[in-house]
C-alpha positions as CSV (number, residue, x, y, z in Angstrom):
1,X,136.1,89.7,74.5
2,X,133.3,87.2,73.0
3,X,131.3,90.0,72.0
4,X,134.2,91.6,70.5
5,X,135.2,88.6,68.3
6,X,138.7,88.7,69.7
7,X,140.5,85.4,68.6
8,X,141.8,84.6,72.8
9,X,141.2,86.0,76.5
10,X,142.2,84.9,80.2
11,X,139.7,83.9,82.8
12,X,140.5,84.3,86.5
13,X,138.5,82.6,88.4
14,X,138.0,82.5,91.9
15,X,135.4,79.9,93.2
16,X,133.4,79.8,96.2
17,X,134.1,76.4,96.8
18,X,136.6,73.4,95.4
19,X,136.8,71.4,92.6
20,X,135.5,68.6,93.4
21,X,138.0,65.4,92.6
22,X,135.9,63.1,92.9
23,X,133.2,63.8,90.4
24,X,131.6,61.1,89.1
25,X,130.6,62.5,85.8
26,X,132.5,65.6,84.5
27,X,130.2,66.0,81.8
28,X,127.5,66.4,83.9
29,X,128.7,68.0,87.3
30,X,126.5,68.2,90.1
31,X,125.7,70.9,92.3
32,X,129.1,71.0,94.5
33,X,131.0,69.5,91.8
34,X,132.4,72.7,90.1
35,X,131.2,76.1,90.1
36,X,128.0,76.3,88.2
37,X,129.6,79.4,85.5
38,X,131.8,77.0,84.3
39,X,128.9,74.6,83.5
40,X,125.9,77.3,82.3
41,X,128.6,78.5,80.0
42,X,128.5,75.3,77.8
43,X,124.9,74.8,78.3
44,X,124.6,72.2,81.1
45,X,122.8,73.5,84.5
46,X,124.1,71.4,87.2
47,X,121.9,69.0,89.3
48,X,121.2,68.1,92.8
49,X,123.6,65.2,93.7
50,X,120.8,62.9,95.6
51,X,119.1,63.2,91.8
52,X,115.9,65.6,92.8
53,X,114.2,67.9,90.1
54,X,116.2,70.8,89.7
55,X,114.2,73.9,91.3
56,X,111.9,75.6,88.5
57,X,114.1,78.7,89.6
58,X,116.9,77.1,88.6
59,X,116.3,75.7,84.9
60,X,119.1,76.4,82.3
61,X,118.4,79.9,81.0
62,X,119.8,79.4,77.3
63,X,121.1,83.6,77.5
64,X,124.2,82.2,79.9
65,X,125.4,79.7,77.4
66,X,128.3,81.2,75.7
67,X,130.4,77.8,74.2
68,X,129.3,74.6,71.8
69,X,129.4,71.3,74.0
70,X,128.5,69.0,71.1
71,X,131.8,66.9,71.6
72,X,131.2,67.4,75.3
73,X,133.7,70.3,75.3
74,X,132.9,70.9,79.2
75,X,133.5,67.0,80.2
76,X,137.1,67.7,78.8
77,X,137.7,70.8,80.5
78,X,137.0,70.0,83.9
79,X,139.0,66.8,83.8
80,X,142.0,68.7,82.5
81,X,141.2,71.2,85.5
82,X,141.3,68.0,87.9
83,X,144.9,66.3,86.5
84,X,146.3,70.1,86.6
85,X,144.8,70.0,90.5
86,X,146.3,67.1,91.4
87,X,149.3,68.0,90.4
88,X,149.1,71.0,92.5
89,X,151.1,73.7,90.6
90,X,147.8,75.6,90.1
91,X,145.4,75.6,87.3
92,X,145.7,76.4,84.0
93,X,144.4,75.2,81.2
94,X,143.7,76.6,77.9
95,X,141.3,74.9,74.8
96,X,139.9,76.4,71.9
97,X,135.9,76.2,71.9
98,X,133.0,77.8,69.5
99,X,130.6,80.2,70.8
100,X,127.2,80.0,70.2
101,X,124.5,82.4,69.1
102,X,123.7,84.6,72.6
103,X,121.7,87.6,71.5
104,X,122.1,89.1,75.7
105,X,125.7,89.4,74.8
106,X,125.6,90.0,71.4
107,X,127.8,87.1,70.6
108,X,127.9,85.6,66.8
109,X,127.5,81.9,66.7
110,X,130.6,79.1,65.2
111,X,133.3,82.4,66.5
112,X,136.4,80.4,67.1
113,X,138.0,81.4,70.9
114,X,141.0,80.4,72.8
115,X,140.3,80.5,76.3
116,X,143.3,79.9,78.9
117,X,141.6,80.0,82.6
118,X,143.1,80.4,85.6
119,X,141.3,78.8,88.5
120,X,142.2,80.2,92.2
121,X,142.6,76.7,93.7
122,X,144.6,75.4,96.4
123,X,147.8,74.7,95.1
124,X,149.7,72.1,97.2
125,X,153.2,72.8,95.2
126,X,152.8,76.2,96.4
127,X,151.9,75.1,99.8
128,X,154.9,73.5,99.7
129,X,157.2,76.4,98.9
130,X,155.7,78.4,101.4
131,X,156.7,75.8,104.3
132,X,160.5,76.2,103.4
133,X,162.3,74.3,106.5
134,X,159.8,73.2,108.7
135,X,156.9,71.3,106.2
136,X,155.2,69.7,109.4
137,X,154.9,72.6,111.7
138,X,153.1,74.6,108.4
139,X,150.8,72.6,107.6
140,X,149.3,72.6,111.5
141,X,149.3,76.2,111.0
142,X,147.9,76.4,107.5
143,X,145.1,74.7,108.6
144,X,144.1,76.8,111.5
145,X,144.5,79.5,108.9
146,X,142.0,78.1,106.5
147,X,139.5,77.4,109.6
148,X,140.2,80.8,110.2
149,X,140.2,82.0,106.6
150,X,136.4,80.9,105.8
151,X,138.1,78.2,103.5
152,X,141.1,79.9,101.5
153,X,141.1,80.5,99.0
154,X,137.4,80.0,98.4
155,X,136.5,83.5,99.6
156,X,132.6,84.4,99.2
157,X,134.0,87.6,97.2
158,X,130.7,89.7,97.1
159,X,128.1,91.0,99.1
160,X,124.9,93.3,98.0
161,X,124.8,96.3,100.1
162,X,122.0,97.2,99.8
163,X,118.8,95.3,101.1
164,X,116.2,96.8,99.0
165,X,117.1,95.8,95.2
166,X,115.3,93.3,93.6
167,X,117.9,90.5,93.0
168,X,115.4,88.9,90.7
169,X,115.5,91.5,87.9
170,X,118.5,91.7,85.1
171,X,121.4,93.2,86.1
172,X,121.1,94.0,89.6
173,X,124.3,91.8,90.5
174,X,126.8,94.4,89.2
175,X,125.8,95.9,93.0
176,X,127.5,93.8,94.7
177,X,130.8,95.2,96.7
178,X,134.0,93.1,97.2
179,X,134.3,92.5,101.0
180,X,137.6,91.2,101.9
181,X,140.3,92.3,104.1
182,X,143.4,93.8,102.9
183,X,145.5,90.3,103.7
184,X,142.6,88.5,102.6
185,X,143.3,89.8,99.1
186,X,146.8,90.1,99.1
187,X,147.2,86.1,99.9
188,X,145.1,85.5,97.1
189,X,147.5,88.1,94.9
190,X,150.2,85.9,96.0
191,X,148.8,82.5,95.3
192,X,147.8,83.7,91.7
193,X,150.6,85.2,91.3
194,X,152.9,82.0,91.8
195,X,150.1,80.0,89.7
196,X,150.8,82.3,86.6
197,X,155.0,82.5,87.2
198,X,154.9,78.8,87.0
199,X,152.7,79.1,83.8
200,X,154.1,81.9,81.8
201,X,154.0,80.1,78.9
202,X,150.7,79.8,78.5
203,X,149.9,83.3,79.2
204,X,152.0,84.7,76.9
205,X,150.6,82.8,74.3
206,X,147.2,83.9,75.7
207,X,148.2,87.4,75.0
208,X,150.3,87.3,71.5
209,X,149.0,84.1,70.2
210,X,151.8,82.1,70.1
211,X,155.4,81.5,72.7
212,X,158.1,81.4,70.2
213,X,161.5,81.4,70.9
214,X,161.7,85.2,72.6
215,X,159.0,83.9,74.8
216,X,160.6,80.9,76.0
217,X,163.9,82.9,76.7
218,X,161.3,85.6,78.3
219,X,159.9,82.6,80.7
220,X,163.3,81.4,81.3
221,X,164.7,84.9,82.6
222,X,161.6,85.7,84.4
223,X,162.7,87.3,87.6
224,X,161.5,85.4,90.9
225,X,159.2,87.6,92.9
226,X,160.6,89.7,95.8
227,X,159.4,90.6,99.5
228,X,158.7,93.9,98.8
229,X,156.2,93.5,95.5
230,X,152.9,94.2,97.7
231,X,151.4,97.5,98.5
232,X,153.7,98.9,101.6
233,X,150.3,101.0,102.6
234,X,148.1,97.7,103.4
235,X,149.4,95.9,106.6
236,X,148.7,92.5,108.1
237,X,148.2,91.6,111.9
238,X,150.7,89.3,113.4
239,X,150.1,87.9,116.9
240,X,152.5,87.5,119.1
241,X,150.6,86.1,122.4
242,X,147.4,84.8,123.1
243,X,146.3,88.1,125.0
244,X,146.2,89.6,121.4
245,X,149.2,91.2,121.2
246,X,150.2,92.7,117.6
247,X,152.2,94.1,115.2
248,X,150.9,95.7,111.9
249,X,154.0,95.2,109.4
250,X,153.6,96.4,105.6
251,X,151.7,93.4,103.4
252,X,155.0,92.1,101.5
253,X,154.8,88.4,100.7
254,X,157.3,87.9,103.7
255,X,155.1,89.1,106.3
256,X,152.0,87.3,104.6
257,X,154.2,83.9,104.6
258,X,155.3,85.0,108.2
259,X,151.5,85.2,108.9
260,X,151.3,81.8,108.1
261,X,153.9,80.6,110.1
262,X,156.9,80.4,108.2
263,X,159.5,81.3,110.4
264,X,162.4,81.8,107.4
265,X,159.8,84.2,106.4
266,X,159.4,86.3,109.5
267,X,163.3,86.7,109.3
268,X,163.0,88.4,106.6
269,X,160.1,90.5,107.5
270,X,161.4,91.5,111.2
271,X,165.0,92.0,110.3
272,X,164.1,96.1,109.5
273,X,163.0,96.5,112.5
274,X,164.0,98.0,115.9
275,X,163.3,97.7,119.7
276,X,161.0,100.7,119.5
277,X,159.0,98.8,117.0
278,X,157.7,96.4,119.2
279,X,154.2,96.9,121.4
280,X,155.4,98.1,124.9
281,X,153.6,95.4,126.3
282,X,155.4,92.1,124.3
283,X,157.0,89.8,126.3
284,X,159.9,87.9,124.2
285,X,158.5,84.5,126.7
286,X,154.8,85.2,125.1
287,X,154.8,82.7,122.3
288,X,157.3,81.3,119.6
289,X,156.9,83.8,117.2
290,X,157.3,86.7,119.8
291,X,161.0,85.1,120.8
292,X,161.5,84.8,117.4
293,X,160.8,88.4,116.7
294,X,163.3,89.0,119.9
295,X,165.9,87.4,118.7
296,X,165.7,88.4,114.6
297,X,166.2,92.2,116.2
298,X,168.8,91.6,118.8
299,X,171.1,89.6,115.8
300,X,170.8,92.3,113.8
């Protein structure tokens, strides 16, 4: 988009680990602070937080920079990106910046550009919808998820398959494979997915330039996602005892809120199915969500 001078683009961004709240100095984030693109971008390399030299290795190389921070640009940025945190409907946040000269990418200098980013982040309003009736009894099980998640939704998205390439030499990152599982994904689908409904706004003004009145009215009538807008050829694993028992149900953002414990949730994704659905060797006494699954099918 840079290289093409467009006027405005959309970054999603997933990061391999959280923004960090507590930064003492946006401006000059340290290594854990925020994820190091954001920061190379506008010309800053970020720094060991006990304050030791930055590893030769690891010196700014000027061909990343791709924004002007003379008026501290990035400072701004990230502590927009922690009030939109904190307020946990997602983040979003959009600011016109000037590129720089960056001859790798072929990118003209003083090019004005209206970025609107979307950061994969936990989003505790989102959290929140996802508990429904039972906020207390979710958040136990959200959190075993995330121990069990590798840190949701800071997924470590990539993975070079092959041993022998010299990761030292240009390029050689566009190897790398996505390695998540199906679910992984599709809870991360469903999570950006939510953080964009609740910002339509600013994404179609990302796209035409401007939300006018049509837009607004667009937002306004926006329908509210449905339980059957995931791929019905991906499944997700529910367990139903502690011997392993499953049940592979089609990835629709009930079963994937089921997954997480949400038992309104589980209603909805059990209520298609029949007695010879269920593993032969279920027991309706093996767990809470196995009598739940019992008696979703016998009241329908």
């Amino acid at each position: 988009m840079l290289r093409r001078a467009l006027p405005r683009g959309i970054w999603v961004h997933h990061a391999d680990y959280p923004l960090n709240l507590d930064m003492p100095d946006p401006s000059r984030p340290r290594w854990g602070d925020i994820d190091s693109y954001f920061a190379l971008a506008f010309g800053v390399t970020p720094r060991p937080a006990d304050g030791s030299p930055l590893p030769e290795a690891e010196e700014l190389d000027p061909s990343t920079q791709l924004f002007d921070n003379t008026n501290d640009e990035l400072g701004s940025l990230i502590r927009e990106m922690i009030s939109a945190k904190k307020a946990g409907g997602g983040i979003v946040v959009t600011r016109t910046l000037t590129t720089v000269r960056n001859d790798r990418f072929s990118i003209h200098a003083r090019e004005p550009f209206t970025l609107t980013i979307l950061s994969s982040e936990r989003a505790w309003q989102w959290e929140r919808e996802l508990s429904w009736s039972q906020p207390a009894r979710y958040q136990e099980l959200l959190q075993e998820m995330l121990n069990g998640m590798g840190a949701f939704p800071y997924y470590s998205i990539g993975a070079n398959p092959d041993t022998s390439v010299d990761m030292t030499k240009p390029w050689t990152w566009e190897l790398y494979v996505t390695k998540l599982a199906p679910w992984q994904a599709h809870l991360i689908s469903n999570l950006d997915s939510w953080v964009l409904n609740q910002n339509l706004a600013a994404f179609f003004a990302a796209i035409d330039g401007t939300c006018a009145d049509e837009c607004r009215q667009a937002v306004t009538d926006a329908p509210v996602s449905s339980h059957t807008d995931f791929n019905p050829s991906v499944t997700v694993p529910l367990t139903f005892a502690k011997n392993g028992t499953q049940l592979e149900l089609p990835a629709s953002n009930a079963v994937v809120q089921c997954h997480l414990g949400v038992w309104e949730a589980c209603t909805e994704a059990f209520k298609t199915l029949v007695p010879s659905d269920l593993p032969s060797n279920l027991l309706c006494t093996d767990s809470d969500m196995a009598a739940h699954l019992c008696s979703t099918i016998r009241d329908h």
